[in-house]
PLY file of the C-alpha trace (Angstrom):
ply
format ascii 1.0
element vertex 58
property float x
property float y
property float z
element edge 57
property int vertex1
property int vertex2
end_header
119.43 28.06 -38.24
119.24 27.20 -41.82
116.82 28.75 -44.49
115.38 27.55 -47.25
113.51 28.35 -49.84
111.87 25.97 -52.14
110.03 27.69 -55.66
107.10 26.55 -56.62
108.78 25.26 -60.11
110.99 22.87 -57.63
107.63 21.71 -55.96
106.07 20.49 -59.54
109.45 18.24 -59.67
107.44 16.38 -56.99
108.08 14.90 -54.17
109.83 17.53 -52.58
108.03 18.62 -49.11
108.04 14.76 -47.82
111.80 14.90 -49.15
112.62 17.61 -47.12
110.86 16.77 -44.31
112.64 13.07 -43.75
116.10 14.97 -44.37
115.32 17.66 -42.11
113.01 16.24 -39.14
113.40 19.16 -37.10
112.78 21.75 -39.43
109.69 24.05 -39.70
107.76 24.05 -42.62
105.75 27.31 -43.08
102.93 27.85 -45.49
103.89 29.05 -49.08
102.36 32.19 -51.26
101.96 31.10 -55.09
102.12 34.32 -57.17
102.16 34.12 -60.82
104.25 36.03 -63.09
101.01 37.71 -64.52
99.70 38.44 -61.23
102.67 40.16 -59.62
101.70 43.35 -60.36
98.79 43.03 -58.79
99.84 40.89 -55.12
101.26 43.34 -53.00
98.00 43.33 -50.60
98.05 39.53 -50.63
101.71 39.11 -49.98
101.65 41.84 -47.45
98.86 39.82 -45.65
100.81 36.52 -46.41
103.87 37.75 -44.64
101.57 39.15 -41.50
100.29 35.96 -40.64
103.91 34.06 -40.64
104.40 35.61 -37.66
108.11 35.78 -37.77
108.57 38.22 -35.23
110.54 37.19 -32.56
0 1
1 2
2 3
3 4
4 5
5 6
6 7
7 8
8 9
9 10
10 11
11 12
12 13
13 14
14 15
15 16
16 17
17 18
18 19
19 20
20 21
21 22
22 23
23 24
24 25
25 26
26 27
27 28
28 29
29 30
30 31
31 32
32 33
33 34
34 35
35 36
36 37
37 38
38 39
39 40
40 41
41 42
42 43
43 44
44 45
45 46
46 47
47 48
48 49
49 50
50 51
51 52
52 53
53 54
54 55
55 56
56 57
């Protein structure tokens, strides 16, 4: 399996999800946390919530 992870400064390129998505058909696409650089301090709750519901677990 490979992993990727695309920053949100890559996303405001554009066009990158549909890009990745016809090079990679069979990939899954999860759902993306946007934390900004002021508001790291303050995002554990939300990324601990973010990560919850990816449900990675196998």
């Amino acid at each position: 399996m490979r992993k990727m992870t695309v920053t949100r400064r890559t996303l405001l390129a554009g066009g990158v999800p549909s890009n990745l998505r016809a090079a990679i058909p069979d990939a899954t696409f999860l759902e993306g946390l946007a934390v900004e650089g002021t508001s790291v301090d303050g995002a554990r709750d939300e990324a601990a919530s973010w990560t919850r519901g990816l449900s990675l677990a196998g």
